[in-house]
C-alpha positions in Angstrom: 0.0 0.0 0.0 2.7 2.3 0.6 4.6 2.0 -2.2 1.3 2.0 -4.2 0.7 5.6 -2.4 4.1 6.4 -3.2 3.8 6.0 -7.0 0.7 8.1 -7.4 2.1 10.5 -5.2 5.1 10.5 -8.1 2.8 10.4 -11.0 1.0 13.1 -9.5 3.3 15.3 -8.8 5.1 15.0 -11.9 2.2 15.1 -14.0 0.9 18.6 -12.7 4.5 19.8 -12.5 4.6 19.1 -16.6 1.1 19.9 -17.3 0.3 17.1 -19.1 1.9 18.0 -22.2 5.7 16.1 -22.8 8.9 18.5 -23.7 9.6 18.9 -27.2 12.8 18.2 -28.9 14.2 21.7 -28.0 13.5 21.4 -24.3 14.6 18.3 -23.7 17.5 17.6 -21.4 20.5 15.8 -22.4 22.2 14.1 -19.8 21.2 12.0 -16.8 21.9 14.6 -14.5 20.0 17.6 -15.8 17.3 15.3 -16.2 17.5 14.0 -12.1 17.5 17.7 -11.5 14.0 18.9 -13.0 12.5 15.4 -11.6 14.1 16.3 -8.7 12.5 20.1 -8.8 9.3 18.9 -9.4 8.7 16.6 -6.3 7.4 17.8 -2.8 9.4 16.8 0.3 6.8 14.1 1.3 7.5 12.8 -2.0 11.4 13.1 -2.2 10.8 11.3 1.7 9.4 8.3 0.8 11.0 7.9 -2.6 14.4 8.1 -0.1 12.8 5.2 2.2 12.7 2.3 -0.7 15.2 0.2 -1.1 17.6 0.0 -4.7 16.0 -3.1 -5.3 12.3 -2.4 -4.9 12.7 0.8 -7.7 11.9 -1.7 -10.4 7.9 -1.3 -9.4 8.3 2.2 -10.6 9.0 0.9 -14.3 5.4 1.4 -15.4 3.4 4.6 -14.2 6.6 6.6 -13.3 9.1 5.1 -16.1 6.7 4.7 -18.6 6.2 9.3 -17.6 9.8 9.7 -18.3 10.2 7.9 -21.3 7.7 9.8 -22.7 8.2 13.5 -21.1 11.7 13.6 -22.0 11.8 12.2 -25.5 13.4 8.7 -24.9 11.0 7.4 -27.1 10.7 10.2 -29.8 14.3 10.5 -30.6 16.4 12.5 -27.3 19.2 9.5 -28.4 21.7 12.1 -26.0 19.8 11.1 -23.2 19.7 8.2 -23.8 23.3 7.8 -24.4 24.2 9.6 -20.9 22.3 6.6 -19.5 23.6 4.0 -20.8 25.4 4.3 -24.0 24.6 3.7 -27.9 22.3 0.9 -28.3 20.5 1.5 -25.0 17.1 0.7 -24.9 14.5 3.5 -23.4 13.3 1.5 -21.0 17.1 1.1 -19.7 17.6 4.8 -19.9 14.7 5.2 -17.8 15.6 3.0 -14.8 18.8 4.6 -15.1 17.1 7.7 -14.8 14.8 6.3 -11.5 17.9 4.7 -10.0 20.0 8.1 -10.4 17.4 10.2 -8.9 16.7 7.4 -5.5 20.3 7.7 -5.2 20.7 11.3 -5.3 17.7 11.4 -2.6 20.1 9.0 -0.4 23.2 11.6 -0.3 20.5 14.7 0.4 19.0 12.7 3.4 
């Protein structure tokens, strides 16, 4: 239930923070860590708080809802191939780049806390 919470707390937040509309190609961000910073921008502090309290190995439940909003806000599906790259090199699947992208943003929520 919490991590259930959690999630729509995420999607929530993320999806009023981006209006509903994805970035186009001349707003999207490039690398990993630009892209951890406006996820990171748009999240309350109840939301960074219990994104901080999972474990590295329970952030694969965040694949659909939350990965399935980054893949499509930030282009990995429609052609940001730089992102994707920063992620996880040529050849990288979007869904890789965006547990990549999940992963980095959990553990950037570990060294603030």
């Amino acid at each position: 239930m919490k991590n259930t919470l959690l999630l729509a707390l995420i999607i929530s937040t993320a999806a009023s923070a981006q209006d509903g509309q994805n970035l186009g190609p001349d707003k999207w961000p490039t690398t990993v860590k630009a892209t951890v910073a406006d996820i990171l921008a748009s999240l309350s502090p109840e939301d960074k708080e219990m994104l901080r309290k999972n474990k590295k190995d329970e952030l694969i439940m965040y694949h659909h809802g939350w990965g399935t909003g980054i893949r499509n806000y930030y282009g990995l599906w429609r052609g940001n191939e730089k992102l994707i790259e920063s992620a996880c090199g040529k050849g990288c699947h979007p869904d890789e780049a965006s547990m990549v992208i999940i992963k980095a943003v959990w553990s950037s929520l570990q060294h603030e806390g």
